[in-house]
BAPA-969139 format. One record per residue: residue in one letter; residue number from 1; y, x, z of N, C-alpha, C in turn; chain. Coordinates in pm, whole numbers, plus 50000, padded with zeros to 5 digits. Layout:
% residues N
A, NUM, Y, X, Z, Y, X, Z, Y, X, Z, A
...
This chain:
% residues 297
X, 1, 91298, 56059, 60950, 91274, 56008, 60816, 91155, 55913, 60815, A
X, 2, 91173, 55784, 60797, 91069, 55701, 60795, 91026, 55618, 60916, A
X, 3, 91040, 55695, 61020, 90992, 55644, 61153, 91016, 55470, 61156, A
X, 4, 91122, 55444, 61114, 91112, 55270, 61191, 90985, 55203, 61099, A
X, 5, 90997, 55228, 60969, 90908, 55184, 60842, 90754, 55235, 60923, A
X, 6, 90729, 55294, 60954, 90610, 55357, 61023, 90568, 55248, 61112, A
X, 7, 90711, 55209, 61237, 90671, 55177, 61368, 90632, 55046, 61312, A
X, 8, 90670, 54994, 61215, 90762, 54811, 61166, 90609, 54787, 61090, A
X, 9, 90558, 54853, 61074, 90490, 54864, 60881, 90340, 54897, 60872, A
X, 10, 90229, 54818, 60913, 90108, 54859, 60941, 90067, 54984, 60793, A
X, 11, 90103, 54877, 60664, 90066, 54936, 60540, 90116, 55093, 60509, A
X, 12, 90215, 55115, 60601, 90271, 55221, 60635, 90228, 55332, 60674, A
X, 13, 90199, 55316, 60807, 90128, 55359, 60911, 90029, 55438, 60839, A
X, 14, 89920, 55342, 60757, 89815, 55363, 60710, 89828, 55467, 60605, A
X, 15, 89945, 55480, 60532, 89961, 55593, 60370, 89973, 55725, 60519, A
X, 16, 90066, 55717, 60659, 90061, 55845, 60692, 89949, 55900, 60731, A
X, 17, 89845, 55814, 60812, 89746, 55862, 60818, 89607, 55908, 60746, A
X, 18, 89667, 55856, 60608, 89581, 55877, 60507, 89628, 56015, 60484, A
X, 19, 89725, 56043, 60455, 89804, 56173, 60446, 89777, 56297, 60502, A
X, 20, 89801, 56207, 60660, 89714, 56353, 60772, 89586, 56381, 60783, A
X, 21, 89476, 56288, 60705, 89361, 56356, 60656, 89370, 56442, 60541, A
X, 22, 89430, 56350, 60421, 89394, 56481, 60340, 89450, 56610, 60305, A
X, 23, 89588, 56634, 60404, 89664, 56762, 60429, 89619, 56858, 60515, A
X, 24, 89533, 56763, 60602, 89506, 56876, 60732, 89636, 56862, 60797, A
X, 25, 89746, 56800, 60800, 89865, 56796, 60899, 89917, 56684, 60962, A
X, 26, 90009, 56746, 61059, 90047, 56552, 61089, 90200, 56515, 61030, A
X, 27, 90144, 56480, 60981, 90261, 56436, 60852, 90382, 56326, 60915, A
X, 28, 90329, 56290, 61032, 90453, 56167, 61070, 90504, 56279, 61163, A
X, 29, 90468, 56330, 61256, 90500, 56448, 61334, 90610, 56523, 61239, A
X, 30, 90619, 56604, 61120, 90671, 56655, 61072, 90815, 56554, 60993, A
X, 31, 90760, 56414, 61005, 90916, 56341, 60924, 90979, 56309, 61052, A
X, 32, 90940, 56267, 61176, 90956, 56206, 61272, 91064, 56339, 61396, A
X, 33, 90930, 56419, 61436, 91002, 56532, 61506, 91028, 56672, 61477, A
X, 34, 90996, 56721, 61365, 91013, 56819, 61334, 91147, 56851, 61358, A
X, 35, 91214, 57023, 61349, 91353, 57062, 61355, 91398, 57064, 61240, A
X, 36, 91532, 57049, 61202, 91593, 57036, 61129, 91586, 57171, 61000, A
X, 37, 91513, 57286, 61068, 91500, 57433, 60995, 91378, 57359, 60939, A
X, 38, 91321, 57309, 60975, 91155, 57295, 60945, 91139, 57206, 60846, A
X, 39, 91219, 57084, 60885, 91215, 56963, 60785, 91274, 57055, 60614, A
X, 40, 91369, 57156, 60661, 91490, 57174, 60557, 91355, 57259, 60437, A
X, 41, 91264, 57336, 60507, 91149, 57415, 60431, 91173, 57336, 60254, A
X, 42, 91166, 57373, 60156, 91112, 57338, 60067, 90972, 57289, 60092, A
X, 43, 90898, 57340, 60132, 90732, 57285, 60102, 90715, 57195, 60225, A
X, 44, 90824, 57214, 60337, 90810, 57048, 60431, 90872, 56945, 60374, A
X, 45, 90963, 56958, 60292, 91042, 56847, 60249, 90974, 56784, 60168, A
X, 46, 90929, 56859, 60070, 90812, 56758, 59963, 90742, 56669, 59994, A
X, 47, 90650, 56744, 60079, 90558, 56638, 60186, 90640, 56533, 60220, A
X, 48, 90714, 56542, 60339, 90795, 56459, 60399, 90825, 56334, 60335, A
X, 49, 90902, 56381, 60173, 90970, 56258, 60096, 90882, 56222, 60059, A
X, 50, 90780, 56288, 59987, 90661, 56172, 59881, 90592, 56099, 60008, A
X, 51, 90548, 56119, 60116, 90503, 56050, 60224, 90572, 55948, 60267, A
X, 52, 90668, 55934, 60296, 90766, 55861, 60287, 90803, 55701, 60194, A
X, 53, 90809, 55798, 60071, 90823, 55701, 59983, 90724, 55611, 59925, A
X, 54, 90588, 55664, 59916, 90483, 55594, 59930, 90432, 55503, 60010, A
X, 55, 90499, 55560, 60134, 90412, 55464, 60236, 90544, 55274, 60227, A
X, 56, 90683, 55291, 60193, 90740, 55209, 60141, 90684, 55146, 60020, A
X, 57, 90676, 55191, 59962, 90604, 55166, 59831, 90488, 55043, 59845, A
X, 58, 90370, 55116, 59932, 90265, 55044, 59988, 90257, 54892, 60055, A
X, 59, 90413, 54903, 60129, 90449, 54757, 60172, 90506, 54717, 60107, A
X, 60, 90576, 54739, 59995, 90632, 54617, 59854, 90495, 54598, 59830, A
X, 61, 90430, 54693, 59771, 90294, 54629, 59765, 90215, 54539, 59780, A
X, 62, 90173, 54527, 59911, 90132, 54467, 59969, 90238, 54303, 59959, A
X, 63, 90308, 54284, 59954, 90407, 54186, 59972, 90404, 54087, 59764, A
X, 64, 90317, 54195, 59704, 90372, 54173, 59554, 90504, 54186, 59481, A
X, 65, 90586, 54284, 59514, 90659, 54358, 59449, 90615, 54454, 59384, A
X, 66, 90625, 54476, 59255, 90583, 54585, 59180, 90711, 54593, 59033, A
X, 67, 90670, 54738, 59007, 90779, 54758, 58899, 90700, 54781, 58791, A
X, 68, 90835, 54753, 58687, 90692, 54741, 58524, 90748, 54868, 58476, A
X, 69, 90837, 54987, 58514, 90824, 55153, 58458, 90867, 55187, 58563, A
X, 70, 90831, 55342, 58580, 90874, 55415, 58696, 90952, 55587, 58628, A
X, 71, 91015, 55619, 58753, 91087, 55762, 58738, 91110, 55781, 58849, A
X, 72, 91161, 55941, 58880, 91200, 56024, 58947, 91247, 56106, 58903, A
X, 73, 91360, 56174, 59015, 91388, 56291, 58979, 91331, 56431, 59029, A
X, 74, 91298, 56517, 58945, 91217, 56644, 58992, 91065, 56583, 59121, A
X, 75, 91100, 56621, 59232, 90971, 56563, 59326, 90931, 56453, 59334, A
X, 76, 91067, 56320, 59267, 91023, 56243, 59275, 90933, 56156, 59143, A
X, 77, 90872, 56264, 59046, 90815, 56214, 58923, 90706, 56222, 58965, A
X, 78, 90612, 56265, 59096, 90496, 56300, 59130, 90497, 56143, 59241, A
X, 79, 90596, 56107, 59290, 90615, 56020, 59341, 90576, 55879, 59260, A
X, 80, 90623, 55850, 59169, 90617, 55795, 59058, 90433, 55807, 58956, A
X, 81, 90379, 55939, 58924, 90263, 55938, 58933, 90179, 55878, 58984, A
X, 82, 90164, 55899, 59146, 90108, 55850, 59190, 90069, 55694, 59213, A
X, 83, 90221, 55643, 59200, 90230, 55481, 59224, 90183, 55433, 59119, A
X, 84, 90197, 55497, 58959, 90151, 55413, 58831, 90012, 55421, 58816, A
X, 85, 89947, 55513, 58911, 89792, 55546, 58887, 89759, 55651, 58830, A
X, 86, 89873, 55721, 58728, 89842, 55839, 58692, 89781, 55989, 58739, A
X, 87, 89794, 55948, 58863, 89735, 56059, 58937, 89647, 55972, 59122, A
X, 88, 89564, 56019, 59096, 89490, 55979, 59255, 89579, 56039, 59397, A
X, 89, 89627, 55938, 59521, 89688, 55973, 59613, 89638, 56092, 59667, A
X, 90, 89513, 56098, 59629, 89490, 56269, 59735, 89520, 56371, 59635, A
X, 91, 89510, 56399, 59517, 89531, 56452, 59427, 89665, 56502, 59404, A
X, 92, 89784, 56412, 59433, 89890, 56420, 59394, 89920, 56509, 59551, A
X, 93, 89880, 56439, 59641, 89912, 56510, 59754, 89925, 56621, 59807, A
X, 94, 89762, 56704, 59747, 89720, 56823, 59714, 89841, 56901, 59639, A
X, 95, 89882, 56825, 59518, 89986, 56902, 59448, 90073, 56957, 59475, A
X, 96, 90170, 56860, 59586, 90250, 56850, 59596, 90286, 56944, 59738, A
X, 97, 90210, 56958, 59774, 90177, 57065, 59871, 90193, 57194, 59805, A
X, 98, 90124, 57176, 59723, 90075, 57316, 59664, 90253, 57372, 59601, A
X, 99, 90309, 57292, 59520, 90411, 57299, 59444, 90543, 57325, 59578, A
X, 100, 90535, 57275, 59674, 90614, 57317, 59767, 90611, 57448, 59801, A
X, 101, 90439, 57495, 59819, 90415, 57594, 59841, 90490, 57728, 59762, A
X, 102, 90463, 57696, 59698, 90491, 57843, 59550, 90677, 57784, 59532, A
X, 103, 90728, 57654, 59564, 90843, 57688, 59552, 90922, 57772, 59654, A
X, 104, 90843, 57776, 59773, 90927, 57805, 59911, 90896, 57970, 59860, A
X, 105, 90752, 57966, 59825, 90723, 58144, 59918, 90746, 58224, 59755, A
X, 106, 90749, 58181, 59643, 90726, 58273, 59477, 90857, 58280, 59453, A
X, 107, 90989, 58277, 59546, 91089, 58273, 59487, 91164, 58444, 59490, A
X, 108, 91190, 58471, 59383, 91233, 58590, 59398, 91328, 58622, 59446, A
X, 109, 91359, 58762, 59486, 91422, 58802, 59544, 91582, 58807, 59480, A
X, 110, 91647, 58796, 59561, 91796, 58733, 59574, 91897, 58640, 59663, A
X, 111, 92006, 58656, 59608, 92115, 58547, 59695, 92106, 58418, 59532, A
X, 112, 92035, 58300, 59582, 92045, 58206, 59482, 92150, 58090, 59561, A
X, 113, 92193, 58013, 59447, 92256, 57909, 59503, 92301, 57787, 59404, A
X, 114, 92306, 57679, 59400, 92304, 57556, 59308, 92444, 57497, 59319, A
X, 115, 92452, 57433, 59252, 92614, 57381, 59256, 92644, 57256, 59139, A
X, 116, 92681, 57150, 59180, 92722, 57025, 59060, 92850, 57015, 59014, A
X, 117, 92866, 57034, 58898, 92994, 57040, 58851, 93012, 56856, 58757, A
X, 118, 93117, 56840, 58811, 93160, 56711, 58779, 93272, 56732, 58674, A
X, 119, 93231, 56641, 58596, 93404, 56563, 58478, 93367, 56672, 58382, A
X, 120, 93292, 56756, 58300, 93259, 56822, 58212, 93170, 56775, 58109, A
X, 121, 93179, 56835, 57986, 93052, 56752, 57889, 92929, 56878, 57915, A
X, 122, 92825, 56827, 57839, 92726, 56879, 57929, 92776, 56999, 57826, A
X, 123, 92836, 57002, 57684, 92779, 57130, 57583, 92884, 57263, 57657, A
X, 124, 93024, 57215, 57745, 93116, 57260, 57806, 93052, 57348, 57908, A
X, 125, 92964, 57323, 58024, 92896, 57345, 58080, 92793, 57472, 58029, A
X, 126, 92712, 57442, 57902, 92647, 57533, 57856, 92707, 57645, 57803, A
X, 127, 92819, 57601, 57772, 92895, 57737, 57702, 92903, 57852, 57867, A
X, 128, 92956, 57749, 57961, 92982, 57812, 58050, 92886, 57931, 58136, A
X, 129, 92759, 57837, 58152, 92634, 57949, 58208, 92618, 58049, 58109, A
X, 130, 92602, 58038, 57936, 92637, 58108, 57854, 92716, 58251, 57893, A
X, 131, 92830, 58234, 57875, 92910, 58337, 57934, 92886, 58371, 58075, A
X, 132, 92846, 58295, 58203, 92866, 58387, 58323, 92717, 58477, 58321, A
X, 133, 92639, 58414, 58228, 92499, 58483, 58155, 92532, 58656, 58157, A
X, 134, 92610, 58644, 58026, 92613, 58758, 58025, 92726, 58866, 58057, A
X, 135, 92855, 58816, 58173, 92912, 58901, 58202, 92884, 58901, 58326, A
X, 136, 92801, 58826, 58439, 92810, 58816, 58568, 92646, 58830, 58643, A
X, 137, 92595, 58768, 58587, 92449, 58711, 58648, 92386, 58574, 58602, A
X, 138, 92277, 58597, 58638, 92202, 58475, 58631, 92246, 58368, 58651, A
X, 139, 92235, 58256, 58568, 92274, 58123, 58570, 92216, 58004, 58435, A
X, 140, 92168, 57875, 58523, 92092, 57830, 58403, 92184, 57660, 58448, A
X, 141, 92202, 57552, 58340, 92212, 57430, 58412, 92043, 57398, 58490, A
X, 142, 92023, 57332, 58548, 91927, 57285, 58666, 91902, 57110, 58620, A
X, 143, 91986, 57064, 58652, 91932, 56929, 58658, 92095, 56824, 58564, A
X, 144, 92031, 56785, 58437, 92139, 56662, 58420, 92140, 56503, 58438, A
X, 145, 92181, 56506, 58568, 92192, 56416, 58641, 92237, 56270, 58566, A
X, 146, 92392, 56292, 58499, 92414, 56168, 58462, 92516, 56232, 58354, A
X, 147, 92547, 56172, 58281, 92688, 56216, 58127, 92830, 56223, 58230, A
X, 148, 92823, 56372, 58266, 92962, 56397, 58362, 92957, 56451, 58465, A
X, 149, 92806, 56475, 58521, 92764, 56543, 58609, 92609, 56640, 58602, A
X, 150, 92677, 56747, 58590, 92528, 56866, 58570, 92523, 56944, 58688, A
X, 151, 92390, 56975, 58722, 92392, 57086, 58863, 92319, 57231, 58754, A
X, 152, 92421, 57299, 58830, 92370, 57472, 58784, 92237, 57549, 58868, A
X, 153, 92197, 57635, 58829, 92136, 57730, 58939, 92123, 57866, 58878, A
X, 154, 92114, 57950, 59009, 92142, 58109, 58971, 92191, 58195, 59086, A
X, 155, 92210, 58315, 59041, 92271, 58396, 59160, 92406, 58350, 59236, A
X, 156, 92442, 58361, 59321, 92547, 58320, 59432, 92646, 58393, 59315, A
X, 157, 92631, 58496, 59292, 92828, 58544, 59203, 92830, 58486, 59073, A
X, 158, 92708, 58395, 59037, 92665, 58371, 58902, 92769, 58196, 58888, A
X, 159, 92710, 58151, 59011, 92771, 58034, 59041, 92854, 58004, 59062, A
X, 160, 92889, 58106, 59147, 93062, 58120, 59211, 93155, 58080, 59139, A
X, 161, 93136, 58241, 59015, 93209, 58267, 58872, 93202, 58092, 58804, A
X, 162, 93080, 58050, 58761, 93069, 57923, 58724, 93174, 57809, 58736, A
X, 163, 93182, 57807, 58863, 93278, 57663, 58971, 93412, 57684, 58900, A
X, 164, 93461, 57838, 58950, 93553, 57875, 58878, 93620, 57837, 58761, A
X, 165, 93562, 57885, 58695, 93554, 57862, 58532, 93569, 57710, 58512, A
X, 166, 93467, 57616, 58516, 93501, 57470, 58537, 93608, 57422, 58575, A
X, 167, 93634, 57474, 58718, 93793, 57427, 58715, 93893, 57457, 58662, A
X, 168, 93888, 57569, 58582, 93986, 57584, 58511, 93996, 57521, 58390, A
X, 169, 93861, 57498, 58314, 93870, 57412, 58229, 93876, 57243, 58257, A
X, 170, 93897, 57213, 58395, 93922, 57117, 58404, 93799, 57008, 58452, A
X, 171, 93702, 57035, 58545, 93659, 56953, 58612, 93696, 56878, 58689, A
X, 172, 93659, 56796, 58743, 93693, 56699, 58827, 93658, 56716, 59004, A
X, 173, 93544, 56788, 58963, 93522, 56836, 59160, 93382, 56970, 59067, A
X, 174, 93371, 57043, 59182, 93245, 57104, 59198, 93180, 57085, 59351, A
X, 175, 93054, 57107, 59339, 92969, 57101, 59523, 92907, 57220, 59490, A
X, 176, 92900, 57301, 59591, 92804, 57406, 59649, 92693, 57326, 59701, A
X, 177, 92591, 57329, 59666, 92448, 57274, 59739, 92359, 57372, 59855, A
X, 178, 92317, 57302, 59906, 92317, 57365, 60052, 92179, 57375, 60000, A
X, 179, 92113, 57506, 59887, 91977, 57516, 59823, 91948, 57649, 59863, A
X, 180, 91838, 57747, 59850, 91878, 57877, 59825, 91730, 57948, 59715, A
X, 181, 91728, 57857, 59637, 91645, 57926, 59524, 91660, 57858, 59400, A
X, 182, 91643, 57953, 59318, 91663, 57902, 59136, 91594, 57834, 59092, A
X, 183, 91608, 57653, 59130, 91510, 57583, 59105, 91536, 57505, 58985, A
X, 184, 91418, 57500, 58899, 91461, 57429, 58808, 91515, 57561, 58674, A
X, 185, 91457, 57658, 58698, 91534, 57778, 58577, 91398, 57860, 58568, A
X, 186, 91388, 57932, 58488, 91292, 58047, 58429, 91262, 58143, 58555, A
X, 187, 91369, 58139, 58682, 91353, 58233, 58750, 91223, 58234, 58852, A
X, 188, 91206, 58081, 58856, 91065, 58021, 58890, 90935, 58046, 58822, A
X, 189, 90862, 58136, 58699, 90836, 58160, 58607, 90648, 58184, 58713, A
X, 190, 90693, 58237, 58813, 90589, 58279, 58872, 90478, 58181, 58935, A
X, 191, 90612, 58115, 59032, 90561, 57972, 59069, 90535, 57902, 58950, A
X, 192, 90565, 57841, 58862, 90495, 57785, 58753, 90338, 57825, 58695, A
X, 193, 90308, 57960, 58655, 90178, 57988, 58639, 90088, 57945, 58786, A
X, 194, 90134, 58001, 58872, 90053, 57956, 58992, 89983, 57774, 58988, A
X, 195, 90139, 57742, 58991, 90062, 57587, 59021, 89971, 57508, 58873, A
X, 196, 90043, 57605, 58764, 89935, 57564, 58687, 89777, 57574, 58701, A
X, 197, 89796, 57684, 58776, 89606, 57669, 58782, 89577, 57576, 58899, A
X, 198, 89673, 57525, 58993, 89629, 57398, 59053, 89656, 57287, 59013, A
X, 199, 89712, 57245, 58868, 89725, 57135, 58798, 89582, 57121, 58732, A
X, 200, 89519, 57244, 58668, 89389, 57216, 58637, 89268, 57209, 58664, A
X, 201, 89275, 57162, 58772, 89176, 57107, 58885, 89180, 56923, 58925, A
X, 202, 89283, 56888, 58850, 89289, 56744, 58866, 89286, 56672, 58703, A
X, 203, 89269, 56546, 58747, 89233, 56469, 58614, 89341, 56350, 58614, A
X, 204, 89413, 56354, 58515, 89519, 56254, 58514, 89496, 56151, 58419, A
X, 205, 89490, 56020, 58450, 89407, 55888, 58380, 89615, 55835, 58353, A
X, 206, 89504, 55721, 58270, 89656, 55627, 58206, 89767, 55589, 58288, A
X, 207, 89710, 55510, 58403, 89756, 55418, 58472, 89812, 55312, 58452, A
X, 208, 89886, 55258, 58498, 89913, 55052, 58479, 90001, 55064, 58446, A
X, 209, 90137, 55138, 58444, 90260, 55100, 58380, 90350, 55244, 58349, A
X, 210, 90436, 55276, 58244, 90520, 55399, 58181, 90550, 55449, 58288, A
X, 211, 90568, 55629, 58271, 90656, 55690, 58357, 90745, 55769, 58301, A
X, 212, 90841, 55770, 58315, 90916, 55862, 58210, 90923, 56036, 58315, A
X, 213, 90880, 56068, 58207, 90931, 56237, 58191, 91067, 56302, 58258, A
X, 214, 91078, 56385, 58363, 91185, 56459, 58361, 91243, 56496, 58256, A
X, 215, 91105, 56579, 58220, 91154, 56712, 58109, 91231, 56699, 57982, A
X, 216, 91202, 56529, 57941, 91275, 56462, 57862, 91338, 56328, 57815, A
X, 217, 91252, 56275, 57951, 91351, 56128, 57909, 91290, 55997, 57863, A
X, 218, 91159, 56056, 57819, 91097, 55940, 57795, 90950, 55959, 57820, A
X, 219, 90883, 55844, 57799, 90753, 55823, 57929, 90644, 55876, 57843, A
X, 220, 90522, 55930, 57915, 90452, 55949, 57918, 90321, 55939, 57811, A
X, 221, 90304, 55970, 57719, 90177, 55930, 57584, 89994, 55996, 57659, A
X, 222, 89934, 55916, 57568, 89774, 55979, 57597, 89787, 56080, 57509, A
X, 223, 89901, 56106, 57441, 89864, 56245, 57334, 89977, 56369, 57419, A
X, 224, 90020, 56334, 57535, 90085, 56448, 57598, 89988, 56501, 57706, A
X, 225, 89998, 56665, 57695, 89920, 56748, 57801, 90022, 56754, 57947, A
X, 226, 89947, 56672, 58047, 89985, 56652, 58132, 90053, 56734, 58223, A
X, 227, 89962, 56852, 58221, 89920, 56999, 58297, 90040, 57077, 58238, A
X, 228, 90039, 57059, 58110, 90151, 57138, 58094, 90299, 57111, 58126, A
X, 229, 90304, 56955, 58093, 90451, 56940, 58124, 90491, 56965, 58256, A
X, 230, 90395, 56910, 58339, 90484, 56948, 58516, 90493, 57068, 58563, A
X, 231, 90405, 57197, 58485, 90423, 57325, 58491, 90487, 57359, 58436, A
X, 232, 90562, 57289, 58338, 90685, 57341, 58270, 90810, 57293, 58354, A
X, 233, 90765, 57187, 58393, 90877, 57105, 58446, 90962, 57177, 58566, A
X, 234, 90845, 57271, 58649, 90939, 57328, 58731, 91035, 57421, 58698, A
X, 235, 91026, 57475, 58533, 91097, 57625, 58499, 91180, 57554, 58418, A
X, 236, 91199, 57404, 58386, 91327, 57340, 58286, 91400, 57247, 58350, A
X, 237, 91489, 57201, 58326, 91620, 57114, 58342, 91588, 56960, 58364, A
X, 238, 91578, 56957, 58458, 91576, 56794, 58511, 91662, 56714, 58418, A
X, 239, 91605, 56612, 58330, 91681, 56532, 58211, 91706, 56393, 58315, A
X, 240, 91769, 56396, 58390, 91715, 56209, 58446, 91884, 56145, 58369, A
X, 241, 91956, 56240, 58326, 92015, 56150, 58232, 91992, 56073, 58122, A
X, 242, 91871, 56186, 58053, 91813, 56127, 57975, 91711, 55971, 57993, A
X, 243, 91619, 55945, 58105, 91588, 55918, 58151, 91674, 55746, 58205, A
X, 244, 91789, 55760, 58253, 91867, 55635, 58271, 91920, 55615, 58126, A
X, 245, 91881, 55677, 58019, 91933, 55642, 57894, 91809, 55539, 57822, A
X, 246, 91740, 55589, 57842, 91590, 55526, 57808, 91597, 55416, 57845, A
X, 247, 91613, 55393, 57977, 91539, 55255, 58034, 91671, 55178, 58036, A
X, 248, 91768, 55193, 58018, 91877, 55122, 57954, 91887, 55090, 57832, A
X, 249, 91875, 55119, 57731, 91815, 55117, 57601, 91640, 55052, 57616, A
X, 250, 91593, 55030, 57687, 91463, 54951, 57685, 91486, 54817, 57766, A
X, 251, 91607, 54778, 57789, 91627, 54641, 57874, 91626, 54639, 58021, A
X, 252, 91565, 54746, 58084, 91564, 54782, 58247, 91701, 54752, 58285, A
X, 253, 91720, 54599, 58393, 91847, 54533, 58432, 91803, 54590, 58590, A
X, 254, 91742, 54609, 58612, 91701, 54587, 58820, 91673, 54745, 58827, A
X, 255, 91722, 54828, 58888, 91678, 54953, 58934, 91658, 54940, 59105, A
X, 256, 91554, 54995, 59191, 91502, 55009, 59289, 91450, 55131, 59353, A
X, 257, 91575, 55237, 59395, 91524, 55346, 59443, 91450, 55335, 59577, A
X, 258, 91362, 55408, 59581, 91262, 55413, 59708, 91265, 55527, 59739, A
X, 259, 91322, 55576, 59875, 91315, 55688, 59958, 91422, 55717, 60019, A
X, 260, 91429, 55810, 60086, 91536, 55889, 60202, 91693, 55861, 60077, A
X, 261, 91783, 55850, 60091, 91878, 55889, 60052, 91954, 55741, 59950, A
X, 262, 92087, 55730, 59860, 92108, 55635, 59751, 92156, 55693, 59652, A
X, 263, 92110, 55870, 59648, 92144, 55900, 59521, 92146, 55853, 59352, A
X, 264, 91992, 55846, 59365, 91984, 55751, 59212, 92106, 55674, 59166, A
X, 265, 92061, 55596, 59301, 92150, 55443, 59222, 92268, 55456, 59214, A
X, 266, 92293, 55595, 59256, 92448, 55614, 59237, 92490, 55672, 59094, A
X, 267, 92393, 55785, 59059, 92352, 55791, 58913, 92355, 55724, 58794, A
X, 268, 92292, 55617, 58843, 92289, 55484, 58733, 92432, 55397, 58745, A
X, 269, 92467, 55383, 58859, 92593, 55296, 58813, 92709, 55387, 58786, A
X, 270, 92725, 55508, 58746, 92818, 55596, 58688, 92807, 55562, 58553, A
X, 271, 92737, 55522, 58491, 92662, 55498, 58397, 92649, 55362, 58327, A
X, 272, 92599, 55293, 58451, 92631, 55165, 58377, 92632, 55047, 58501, A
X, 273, 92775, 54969, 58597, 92844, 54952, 58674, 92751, 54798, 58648, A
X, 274, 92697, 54732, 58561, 92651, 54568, 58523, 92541, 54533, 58592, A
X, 275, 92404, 54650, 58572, 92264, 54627, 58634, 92273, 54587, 58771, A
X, 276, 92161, 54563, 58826, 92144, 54544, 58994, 92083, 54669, 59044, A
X, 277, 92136, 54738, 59130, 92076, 54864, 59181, 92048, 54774, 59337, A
X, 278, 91951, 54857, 59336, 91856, 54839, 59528, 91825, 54966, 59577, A
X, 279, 91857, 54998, 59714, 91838, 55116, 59764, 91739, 55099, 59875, A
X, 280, 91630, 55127, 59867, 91546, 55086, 60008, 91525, 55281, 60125, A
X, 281, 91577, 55254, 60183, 91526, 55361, 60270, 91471, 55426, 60403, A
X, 282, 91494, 55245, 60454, 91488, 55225, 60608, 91381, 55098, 60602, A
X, 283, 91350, 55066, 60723, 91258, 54900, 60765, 91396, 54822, 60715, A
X, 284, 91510, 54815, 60725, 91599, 54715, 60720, 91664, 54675, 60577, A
X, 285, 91624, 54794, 60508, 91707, 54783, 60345, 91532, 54717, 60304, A
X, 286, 91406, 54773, 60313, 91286, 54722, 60330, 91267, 54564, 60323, A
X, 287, 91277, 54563, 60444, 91310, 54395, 60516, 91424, 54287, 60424, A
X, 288, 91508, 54345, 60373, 91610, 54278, 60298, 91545, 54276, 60143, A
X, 289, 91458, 54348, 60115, 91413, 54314, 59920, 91307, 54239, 59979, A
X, 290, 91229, 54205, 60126, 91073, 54136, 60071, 91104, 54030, 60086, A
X, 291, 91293, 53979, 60184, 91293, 53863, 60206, 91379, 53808, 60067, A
X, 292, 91413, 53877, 59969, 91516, 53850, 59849, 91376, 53810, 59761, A
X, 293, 91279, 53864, 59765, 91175, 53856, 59681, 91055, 53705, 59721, A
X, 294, 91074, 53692, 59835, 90997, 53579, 59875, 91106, 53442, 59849, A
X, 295, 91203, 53441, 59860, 91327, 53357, 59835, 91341, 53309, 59700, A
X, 296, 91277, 53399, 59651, 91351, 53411, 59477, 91219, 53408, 59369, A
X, 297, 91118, 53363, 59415, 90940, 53349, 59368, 90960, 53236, 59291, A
């Protein structure tokens, strides 16, 4: 993860080793060679991606690419923090550590498991956790991704029952997610107090440009408590539907995901097929926006 951007990318280089000071770890070591059990950790992966995506970040940067609002989904709103200024790179870093932390080790005991159910409305869906609520087990929606696609979370027979059910009412696909804790639901309740008391140890300033909110969709005010929302944020429902509703409704034509993967932008053009989506995740998708951007000045 990252390695060519590392080898290619002085500005790069420099966010990992900034990193492996203020973690105490070696942070390229862990995107680079770590095992596949290790990388998979919740509290390695965090690291991994926001390291990652920053240190990309750093070379648009550097080059004068910049975006005028930012988002993420779930880990990646701390991602997003950091780049608008809202939070200081060591600060966020600290967090994000920390928040890995309490997600990997505060998770209670159980068989959990996540799952995206496709071609449903979201209120269809709620009826559904609704009922496997209370005849089966635990089950909450998790994250609404896009208008047609929601991910669940909850106990393994909670979910199961769930998939089920959907298809009978007529989804279009379900996925089993290869997760194994109730992320994103009340069942996290523990981990949430925890990292709250390491949210209030940092100081979160304005910064240079909007970030929109998981928790709801739209960006960020000086009259919202910071501390609270991302401690809430881990025990509620990822809105990034809400979220591609916003910045579509605010004129946002160019979307530019930064990091491992092209989920987003796959998100957004379910949604709306007209905009320009960019996926950067390598030196070469990298290399292709600084030379579109120097071309096009």
């Amino acid at each position: 993860m990252g390695k060519d951007v590392y080898e290619e990318f002085e500005a790069a280089k420099a966010v990992y080793n900034k990193a492996n000071e203020v973690l105490g770890i070696d942070v390229a070591r862990l995107c680079f060679e770590s095992s596949e059990e290790e990388l998979g950790r919740t509290d390695s992966t965090q690291i991994a991606i926001l390291v990652t995506s920053l240190a990309m970040l750093e070379v648009l940067k550097e080059m004068n690419v910049k975006a005028d609002i930012t988002a993420g989904l779930s880990l990646g709103e701390y991602t997003a923090l950091i780049y608008s200024g809202k939070i200081s790179f060591e600060d966020g870093l600290k967090l994000v550590k920390k928040r890995g932390e309490y997600m990997q080790n505060l998770i209670p005991e159980g068989n959990w498991k996540m799952a995206a159910i496709l071609g449903l409305e979201n209120i269809q869906i709620e009826e559904i956790c609704n009922y496997t609520n209370k005849n089966v087990g635990f089950i909450s929606p998790a994250n609404y991704n896009y208008p047609g696609q929601v991910v669940v979370s909850g106990e393994e027979k909670a979910v199961e029952e769930a998939i089920e059910i959907a298809s009978e009412e007529g989804a279009k696909k379900t996925i089993l997610l290869n997760t194994n804790g109730p992320f994103h639901t009340k069942k996290l309740e523990n981990a949430s107090m925890e990292f709250a008391k390491e949210l209030e140890k940092v100081q979160f300033k304005n910064g240079e440009m909007p970030v929109i909110k998981n928790i709801d969709g739209t960006p960020y005010t000086e009259k919202d408590d910071v501390k609270e929302i991302l401690a809430g944020h881990m025990i509620s429902p990822v809105r990034f539907d809400k979220t591609i509703e916003y910045m579509l409704k605010n004129g946002v034509d160019r979307f530019m995901e930064i990091g491992p993967g092209r989920t987003l932008t796959g998100f957004i053009r379910k949604v709306n097929k007209e905009v320009e989506t960019i996926s950067v995740s390598d030196s070469e998708s990298l290399n292709n926006v600084i030379m579109y951007e120097c071309t096009n000045v």
